[in-house]
Structures are given as C-alpha cells and as structure tokens.
C-alpha positions in Angstrom: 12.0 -6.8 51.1 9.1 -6.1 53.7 10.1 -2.4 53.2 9.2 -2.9 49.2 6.3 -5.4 50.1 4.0 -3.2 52.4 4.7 0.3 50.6 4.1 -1.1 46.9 0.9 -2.2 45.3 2.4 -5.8 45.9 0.7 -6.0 49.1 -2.9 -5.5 48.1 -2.4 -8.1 44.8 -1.0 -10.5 47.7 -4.0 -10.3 49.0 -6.3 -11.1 46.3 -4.3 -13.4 44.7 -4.0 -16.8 46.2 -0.7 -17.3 43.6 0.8 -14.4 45.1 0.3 -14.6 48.8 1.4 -18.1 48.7 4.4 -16.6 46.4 5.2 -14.2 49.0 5.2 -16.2 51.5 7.5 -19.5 49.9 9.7 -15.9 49.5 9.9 -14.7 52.9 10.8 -18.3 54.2 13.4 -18.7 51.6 15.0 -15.7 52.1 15.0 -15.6 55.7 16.6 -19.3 55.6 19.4 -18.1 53.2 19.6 -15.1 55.8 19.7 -17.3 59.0 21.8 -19.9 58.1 24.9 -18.9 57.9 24.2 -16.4 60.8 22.8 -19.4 63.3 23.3 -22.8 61.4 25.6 -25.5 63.4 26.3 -27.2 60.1 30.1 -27.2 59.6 30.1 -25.5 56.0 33.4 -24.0 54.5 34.1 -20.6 54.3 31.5 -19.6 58.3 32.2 -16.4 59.2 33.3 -15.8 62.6 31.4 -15.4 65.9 32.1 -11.6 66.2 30.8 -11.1 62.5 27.8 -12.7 63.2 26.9 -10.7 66.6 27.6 -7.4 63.8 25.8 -8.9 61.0 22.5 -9.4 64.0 23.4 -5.6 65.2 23.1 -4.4 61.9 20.0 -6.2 61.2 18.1 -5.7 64.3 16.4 -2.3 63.5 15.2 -2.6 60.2 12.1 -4.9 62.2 11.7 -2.1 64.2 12.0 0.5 61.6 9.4 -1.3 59.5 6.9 -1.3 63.3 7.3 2.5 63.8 7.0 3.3 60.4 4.0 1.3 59.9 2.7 2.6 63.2 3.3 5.7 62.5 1.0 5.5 59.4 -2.1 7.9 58.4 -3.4 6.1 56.2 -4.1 2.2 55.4 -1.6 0.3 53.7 -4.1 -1.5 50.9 -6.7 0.7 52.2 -9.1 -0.5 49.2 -9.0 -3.7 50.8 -9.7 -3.3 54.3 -12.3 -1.1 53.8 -14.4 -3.4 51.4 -15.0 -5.5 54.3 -16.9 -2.7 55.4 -15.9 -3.9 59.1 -17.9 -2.2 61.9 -16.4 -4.0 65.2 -13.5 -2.7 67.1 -10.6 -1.4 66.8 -11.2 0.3 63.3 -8.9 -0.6 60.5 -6.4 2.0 61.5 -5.9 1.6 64.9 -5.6 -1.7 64.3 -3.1 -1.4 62.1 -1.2 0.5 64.2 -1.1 -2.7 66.5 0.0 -4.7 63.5 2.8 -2.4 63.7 3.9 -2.6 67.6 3.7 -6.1 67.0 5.8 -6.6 64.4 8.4 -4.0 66.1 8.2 -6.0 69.1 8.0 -9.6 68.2 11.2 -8.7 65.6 12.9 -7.4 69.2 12.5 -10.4 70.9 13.2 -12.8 68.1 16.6 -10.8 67.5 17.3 -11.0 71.5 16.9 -14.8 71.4 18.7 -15.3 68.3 21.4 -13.4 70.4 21.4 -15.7 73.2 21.6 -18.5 71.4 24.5 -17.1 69.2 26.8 -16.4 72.3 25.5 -20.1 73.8 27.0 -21.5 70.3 30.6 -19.1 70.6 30.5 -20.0 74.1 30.2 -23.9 73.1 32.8 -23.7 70.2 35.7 -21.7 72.5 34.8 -24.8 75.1 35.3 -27.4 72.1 38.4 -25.7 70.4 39.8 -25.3 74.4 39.5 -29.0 74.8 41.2 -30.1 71.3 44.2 -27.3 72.2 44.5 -29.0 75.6 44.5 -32.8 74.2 47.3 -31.6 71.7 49.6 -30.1 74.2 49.0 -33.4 76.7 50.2 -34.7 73.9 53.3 -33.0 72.9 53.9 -32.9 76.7 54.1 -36.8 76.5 56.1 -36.5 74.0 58.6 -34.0 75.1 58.7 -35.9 78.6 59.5 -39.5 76.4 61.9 -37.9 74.3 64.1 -36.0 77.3 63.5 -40.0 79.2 64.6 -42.2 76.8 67.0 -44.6 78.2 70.7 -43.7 76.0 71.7 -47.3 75.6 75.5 -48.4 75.2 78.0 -45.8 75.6 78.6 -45.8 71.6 75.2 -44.9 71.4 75.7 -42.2 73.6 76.1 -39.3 71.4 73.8 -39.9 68.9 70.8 -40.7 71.4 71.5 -37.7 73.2 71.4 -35.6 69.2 68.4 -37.1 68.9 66.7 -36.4 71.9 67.1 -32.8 72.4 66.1 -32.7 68.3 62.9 -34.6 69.8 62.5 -32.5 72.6 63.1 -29.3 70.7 60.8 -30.4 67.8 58.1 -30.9 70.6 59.0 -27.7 72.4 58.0 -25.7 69.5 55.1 -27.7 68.6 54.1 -26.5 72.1 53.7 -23.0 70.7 49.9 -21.8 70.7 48.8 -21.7 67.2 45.2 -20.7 66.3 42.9 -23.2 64.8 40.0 -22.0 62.7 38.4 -25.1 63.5 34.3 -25.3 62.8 31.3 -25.9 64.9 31.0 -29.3 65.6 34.5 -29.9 64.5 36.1 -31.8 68.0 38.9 -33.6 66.9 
C-alpha cells in the first residue's frame, strides 16, 4: 500500500484533501492492525498460526520498510513536487534533501520497529513453551500419582486377589501410556 500511496497521484490529493488524508490514515491503522494481530496479539483466537510462522511472516515483511526508505531516498525528483514547491520554502534543507531524510527515516524507524516486534515475539514463544512446559509437567505428576496408586492399592481378601491384581496392572498400564508425550497445540494464555 505505501508503495501505491507515494508513487501515485494519491499522495498529493491526500494532501489537499482533508477527506482523504484523514481517509488514508483510518487505512493505514486498519490495515496495519489486521496485519499485526495475528502476528503479535496474545488474544487466544482459533486457528493462530504458530511461533515459527510468525518469525517468517516478520522476515518476509521486514524489507519492504526498507525498500520503500532507499527507494524514496534514492529519488530525483519530489514525490508531489507541485506541492512542496508552492510553499515556495527558502530555509534549509531544500525540499529534496529533505526528502531524502524522510526516506532514511522511514527505512530506519521501520528497522527498529521490526527488531522490537522481534523481541517481543520470541519473549511471547519463550512465555508460551514455559506455560505449555508447566501444563505437560502437572499432567504427568498426575498420571504419576496415578500409576503409583494403582500399582499400591491394597488387594483385599484373597478372593479378591485375582481380579484386583487384573485391575491394577489395566490401571497402571492405562496410565503408563497416558505417560507418552503427546503435543498440545494449546494457545497463548491457555494454562490449564
């Protein structure tokens, strides 16, 4: 979108229209929030992609900030040049040159917003493996408790023998393979 933004006539009717800068702006907020939030939201919401998709989908995003800086940078002439030059602006830097700072500064700002939108994606992986670590280790204390009753249970008379020794090696076996790691797609926030 900035890419069709700054190198269309958009731009400059953004500018003189109140509508449209306004307009472009509710845009650029909703789309970056429909963007973001499935990327960096802690909401539990059916259907979040993974943590190693995310880090991808933030790879794969990161240059086109960049790309947009050097490119703008990199520019000859003015994008809405009619504009700027109206103003007729005689103090420093010239509309160019300054420009060309509007351009490192978008190439840089969109670096370091990526880099803490990084950090805080590997803080949130980092908190959910801690979360789904604790839930695995409360349902094998569990099953441990379990297998240890089951294998302890005291057999009663000797007629009872047989059939409470059946029934607890099917206990203890039932809670042997519950033991088994199984993986849990559980969601951020999600500590049961």
């Amino acid at each position: 979108t900035p890419f069709a933004l700054y190198y269309s006539s958009f731009y400059e009717i953004s500018l003189r229209s109140g509508f449209w800068h306004a307009f472009l702006h509710l845009h650029f907020i909703i789309i970056g929030c429909l963007l973001m939030w499935p990327l960096m939201g802690i909401d539990p919401v059916p259907g979040r992609i993974s943590y190693p998709l995310r880090l991808l989908m933030l790879f794969v995003m990161l240059p086109f900030h960049a790309f947009l800086g050097i490119s703008i940078m990199s520019a000859t002439t003015l994008i809405a040049e009619s504009w700027y030059l109206a103003f007729n602006r005689t103090w420093p830097p010239s509309p160019l040159d300054d420009q060309y700072l509007a351009g490192g500064i978008m190439w840089g700002s969109g670096d370091a917003i990526a880099l803490l939108m990084l950090i805080a994606l590997f803080v949130q992986w980092y908190a959910q493996s801690e979360r789904e670590a604790r839930r695995e280790d409360r349902r094998l204390d569990r099953l441990e408790l379990r297998l240890q009753q089951a294998t302890t249970a005291p057999v009663g008379s000797r007629d009872d023998a047989e059939p409470a020794r059946y029934d607890q090696a099917r206990a203890g076996q039932a809670a042997e393979a519950e033991m088994r790691p199984t993986r849990t797609a559980g969601q951020p926030g999600d500590d049961q």
